[in-house]
N, CA and C atoms as a LAMMPS dump frame, in Angstrom:
ITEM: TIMESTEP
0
ITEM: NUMBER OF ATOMS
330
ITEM: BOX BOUNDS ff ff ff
-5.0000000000000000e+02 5.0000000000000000e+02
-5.0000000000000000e+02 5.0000000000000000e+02
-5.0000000000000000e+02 5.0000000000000000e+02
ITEM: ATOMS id mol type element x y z
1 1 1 N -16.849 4.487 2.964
2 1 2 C -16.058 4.743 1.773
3 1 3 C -16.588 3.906 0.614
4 2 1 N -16.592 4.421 -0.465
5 2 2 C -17.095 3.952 -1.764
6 2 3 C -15.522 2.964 -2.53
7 3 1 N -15.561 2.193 -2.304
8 3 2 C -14.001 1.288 -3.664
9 3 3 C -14.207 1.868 -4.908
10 4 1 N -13.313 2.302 -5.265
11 4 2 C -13.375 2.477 -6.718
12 4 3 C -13.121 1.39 -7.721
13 5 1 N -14.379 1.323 -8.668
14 5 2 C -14.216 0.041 -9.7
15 5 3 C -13.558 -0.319 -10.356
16 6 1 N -12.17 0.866 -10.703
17 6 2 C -11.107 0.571 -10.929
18 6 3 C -10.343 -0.554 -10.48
19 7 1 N -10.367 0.451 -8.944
20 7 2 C -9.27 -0.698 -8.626
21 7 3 C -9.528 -1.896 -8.153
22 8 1 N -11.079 -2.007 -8.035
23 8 2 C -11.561 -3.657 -7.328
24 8 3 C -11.092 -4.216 -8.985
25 9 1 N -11.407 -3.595 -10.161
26 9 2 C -11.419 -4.482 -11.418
27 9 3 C -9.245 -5.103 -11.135
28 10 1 N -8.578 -3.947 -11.05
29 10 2 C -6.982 -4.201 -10.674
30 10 3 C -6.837 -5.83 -9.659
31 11 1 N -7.767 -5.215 -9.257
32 11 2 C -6.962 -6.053 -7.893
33 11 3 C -7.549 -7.445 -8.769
34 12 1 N -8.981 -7.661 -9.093
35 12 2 C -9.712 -9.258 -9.212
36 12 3 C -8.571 -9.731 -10.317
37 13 1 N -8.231 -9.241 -11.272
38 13 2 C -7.282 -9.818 -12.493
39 13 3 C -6.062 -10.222 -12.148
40 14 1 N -5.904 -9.737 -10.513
41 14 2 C -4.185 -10.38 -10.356
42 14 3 C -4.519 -11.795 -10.097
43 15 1 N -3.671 -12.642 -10.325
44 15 2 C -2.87 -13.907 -10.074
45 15 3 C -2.759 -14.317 -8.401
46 16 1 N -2.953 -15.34 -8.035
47 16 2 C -2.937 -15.83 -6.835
48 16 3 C -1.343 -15.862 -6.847
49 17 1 N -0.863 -15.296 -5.249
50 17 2 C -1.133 -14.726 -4.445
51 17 3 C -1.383 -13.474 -4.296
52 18 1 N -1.229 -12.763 -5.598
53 18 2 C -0.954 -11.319 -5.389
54 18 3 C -2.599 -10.766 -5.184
55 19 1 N -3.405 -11.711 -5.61
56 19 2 C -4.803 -10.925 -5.397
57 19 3 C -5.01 -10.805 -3.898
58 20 1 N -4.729 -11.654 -3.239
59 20 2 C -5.104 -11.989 -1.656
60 20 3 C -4.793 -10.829 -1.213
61 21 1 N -3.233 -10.935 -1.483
62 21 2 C -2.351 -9.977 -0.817
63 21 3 C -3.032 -8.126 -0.828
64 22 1 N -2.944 -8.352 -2.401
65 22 2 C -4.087 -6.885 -2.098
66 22 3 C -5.261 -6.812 -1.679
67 23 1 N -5.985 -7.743 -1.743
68 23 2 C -7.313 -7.5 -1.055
69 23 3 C -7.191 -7.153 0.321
70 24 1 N -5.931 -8.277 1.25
71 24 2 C -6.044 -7.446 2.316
72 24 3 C -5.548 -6.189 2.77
73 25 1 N -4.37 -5.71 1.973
74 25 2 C -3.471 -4.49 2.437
75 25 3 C -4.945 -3.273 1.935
76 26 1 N -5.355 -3.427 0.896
77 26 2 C -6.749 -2.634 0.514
78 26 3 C -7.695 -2.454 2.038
79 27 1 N -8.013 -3.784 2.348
80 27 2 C -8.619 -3.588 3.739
81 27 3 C -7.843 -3.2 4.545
82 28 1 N -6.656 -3.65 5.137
83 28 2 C -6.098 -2.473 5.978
84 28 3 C -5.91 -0.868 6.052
85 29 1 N -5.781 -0.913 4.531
86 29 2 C -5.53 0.854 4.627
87 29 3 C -6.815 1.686 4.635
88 30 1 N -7.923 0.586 4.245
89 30 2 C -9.513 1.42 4.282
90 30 3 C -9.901 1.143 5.503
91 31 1 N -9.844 0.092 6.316
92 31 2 C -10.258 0.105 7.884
93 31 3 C -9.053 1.244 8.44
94 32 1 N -8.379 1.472 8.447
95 32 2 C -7.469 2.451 8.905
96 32 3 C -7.728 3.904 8.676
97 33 1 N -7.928 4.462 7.617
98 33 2 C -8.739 5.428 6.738
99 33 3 C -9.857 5.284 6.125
100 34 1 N -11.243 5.481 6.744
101 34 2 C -12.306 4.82 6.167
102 34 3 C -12.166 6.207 5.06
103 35 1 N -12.325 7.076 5.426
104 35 2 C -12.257 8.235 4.71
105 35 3 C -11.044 8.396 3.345
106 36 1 N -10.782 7.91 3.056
107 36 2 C -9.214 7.81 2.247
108 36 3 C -9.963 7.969 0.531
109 37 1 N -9.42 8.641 -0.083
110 37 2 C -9.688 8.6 -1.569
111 37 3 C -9.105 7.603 -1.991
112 38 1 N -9.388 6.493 -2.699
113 38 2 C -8.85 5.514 -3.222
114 38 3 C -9.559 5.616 -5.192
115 39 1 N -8.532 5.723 -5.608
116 39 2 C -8.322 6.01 -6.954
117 39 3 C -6.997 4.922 -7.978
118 40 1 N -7.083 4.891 -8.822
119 40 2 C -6.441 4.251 -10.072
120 40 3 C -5.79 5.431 -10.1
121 41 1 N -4.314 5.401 -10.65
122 41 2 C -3.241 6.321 -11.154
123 41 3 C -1.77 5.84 -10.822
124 42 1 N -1.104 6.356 -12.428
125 42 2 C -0.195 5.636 -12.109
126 42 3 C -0.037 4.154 -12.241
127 43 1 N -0.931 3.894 -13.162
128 43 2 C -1.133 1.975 -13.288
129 43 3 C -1.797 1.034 -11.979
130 44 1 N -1.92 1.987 -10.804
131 44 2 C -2.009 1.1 -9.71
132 44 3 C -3.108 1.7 -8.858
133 45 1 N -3.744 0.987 -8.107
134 45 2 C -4.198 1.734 -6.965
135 45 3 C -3.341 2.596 -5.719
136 46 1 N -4.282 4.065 -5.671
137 46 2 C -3.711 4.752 -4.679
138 46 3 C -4.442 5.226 -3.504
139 47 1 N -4.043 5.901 -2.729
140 47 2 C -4.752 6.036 -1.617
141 47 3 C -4.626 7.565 -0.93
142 48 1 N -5.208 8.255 -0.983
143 48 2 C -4.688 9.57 -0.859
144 48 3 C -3.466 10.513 -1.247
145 49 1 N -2.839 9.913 -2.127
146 49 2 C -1.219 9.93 -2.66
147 49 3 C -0.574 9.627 -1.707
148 50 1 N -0.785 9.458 -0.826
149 50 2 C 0.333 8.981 0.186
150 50 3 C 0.933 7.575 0.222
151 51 1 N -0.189 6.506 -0.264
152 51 2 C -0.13 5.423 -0.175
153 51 3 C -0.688 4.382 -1.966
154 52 1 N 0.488 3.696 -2.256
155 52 2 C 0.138 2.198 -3.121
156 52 3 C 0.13 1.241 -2.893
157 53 1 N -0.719 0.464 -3.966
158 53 2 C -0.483 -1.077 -3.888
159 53 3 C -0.017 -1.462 -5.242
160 54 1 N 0.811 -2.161 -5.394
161 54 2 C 1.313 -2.666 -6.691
162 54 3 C 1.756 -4.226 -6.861
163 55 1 N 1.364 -4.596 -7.609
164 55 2 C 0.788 -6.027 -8.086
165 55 3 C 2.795 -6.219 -9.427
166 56 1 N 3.207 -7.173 -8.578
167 56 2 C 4.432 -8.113 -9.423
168 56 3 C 4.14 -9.279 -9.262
169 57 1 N 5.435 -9.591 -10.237
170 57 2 C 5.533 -11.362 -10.865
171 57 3 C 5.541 -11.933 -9.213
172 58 1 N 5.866 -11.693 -8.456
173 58 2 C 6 -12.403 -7.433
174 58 3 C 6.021 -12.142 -6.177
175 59 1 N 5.47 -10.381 -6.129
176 59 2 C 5.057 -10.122 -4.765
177 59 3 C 4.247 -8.886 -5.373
178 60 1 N 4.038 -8.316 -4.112
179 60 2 C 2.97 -6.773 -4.331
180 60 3 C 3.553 -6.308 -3.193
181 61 1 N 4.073 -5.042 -4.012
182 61 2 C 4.318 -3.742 -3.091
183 61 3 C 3.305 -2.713 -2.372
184 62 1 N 3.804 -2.29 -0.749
185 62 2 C 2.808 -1.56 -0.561
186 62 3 C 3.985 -0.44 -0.257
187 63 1 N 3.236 0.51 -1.194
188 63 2 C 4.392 2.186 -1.392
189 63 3 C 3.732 2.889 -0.163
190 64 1 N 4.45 3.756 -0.107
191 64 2 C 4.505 4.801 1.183
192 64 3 C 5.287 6.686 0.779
193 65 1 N 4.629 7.343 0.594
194 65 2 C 5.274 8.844 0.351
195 65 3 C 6.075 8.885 1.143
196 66 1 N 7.476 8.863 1.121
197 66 2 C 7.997 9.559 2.136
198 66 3 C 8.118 11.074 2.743
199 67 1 N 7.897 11.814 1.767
200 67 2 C 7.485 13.561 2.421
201 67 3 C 8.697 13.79 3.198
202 68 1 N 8.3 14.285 4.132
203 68 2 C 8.973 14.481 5.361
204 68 3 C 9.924 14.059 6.136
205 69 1 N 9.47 12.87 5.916
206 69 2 C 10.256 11.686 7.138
207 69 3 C 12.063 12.027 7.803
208 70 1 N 12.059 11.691 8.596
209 70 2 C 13.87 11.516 9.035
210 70 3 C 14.529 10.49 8.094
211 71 1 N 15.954 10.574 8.804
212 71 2 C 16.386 9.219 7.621
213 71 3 C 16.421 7.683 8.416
214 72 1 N 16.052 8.042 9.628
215 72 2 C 16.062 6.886 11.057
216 72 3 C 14.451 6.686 10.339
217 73 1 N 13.52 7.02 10.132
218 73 2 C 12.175 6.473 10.033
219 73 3 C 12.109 5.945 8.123
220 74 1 N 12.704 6.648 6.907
221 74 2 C 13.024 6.021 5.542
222 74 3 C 13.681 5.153 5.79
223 75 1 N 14.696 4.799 6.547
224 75 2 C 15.228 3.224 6.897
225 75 3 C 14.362 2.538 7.151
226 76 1 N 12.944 2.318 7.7
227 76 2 C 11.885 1.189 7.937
228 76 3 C 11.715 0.715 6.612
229 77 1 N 11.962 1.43 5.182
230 77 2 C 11.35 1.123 4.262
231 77 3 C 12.126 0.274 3.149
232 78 1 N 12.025 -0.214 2.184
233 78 2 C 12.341 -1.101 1.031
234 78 3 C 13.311 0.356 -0.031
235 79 1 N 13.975 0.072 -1.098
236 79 2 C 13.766 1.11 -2.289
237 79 3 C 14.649 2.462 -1.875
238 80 1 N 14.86 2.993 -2.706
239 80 2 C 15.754 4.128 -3.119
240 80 3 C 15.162 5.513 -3.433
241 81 1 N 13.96 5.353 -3.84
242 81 2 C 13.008 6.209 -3.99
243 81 3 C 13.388 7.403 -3.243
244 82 1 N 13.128 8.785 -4.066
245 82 2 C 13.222 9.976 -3.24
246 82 3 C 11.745 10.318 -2.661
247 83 1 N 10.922 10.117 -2.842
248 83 2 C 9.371 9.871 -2.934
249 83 3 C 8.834 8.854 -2.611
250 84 1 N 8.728 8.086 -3.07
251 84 2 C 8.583 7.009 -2.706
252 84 3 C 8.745 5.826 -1.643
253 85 1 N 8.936 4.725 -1.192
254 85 2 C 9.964 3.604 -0.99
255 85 3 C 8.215 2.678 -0.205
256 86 1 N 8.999 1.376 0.03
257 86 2 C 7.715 0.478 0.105
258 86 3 C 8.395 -0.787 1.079
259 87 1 N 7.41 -1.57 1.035
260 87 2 C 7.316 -2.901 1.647
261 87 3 C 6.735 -3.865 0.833
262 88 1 N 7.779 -4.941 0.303
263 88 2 C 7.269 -6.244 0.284
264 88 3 C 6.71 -7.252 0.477
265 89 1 N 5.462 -7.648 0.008
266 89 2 C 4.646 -8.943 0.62
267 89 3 C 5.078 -10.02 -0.491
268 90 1 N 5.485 -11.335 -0.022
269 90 2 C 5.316 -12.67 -1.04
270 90 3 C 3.7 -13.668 -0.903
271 91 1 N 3.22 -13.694 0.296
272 91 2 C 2.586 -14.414 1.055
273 91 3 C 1.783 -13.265 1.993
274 92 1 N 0.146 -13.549 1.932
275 92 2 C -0.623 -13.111 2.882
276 92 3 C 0.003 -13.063 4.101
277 93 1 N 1.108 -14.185 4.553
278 93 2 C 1.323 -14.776 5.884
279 93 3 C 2.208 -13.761 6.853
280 94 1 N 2.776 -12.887 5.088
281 94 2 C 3.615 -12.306 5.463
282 94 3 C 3.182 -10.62 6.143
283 95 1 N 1.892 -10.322 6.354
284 95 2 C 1.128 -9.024 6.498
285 95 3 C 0.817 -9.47 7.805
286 96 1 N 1.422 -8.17 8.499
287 96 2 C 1.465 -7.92 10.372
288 96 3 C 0.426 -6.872 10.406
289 97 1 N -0.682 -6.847 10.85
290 97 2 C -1.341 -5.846 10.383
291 97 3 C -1.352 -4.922 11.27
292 98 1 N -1.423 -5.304 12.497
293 98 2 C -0.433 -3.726 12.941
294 98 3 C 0.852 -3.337 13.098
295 99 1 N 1.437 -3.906 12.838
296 99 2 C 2.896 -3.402 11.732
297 99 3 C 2.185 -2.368 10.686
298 100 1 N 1.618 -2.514 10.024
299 100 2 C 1.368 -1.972 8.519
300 100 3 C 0.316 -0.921 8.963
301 101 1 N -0.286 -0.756 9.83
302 101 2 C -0.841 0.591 10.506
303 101 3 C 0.157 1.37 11.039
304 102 1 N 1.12 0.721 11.776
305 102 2 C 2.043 1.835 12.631
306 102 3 C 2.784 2.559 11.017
307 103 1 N 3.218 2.093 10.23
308 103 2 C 3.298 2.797 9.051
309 103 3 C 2.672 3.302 8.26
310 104 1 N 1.609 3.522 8.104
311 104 2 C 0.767 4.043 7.906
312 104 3 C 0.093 5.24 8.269
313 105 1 N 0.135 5.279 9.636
314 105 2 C -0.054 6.64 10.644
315 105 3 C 1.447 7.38 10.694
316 106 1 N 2.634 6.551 10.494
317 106 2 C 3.937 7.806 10.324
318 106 3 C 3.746 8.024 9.245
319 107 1 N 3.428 7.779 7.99
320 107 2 C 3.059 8.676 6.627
321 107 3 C 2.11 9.768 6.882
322 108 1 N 0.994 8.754 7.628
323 108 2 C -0.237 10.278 8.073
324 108 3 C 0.051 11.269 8.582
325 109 1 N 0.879 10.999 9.21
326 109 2 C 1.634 12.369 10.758
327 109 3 C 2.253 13.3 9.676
328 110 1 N 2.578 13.035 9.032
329 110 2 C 3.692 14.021 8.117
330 110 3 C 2.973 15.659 7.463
């Protein structure tokens, strides 16, 4: 997979911790999907539309399409979003990384 210079330029300008944080959820979702379109839109990096990363004052969200889903599997998630909804990172420390694959592949399944 090719990074788009977009979003490596997104990600280098964030603020410690939030750069870490995306650098790795970026590597998780591209070792997971080597194949994945990763594009700028929407202010943020995306990932096949299914998937964001978004850079705040004090954490970075990683979004998730919900599509499909039940309402037993949109309960795993953060947010109100009809479309949307996500997971919170404050801290690298805080990224399970296969946690964040098993969500990842229930977005894919959809």
């Amino acid at each position: 997979m090719n990074k788009d210079k977009k979003v490596t330029a997104y990600i280098n300008k964030q603020p410690n911790p939030q750069k870490g944080i995306c650098q790795k959820l970026r590597g998780i979702i591209i070792k997971t999907y080597p194949d994945i379109i990763e594009e700028m839109k929407w202010g943020a990096p995306v990932y096949g539309e299914r998937y964001y990363i978004g850079s705040f004052k004090d954490h970075v969200n990683l979004g998730f399409n919900m599509g499909s889903l039940t309402k037993k599997q949109v309960a795993l998630f953060e947010g109100t979003g009809k479309l949307f909804r996500h997971k919170k990172f404050y801290t690298q420390k805080d990224i399970i990384e296969k946690d964040i694959v098993k969500l990842l592949k229930l977005i894919k399944k959809k």
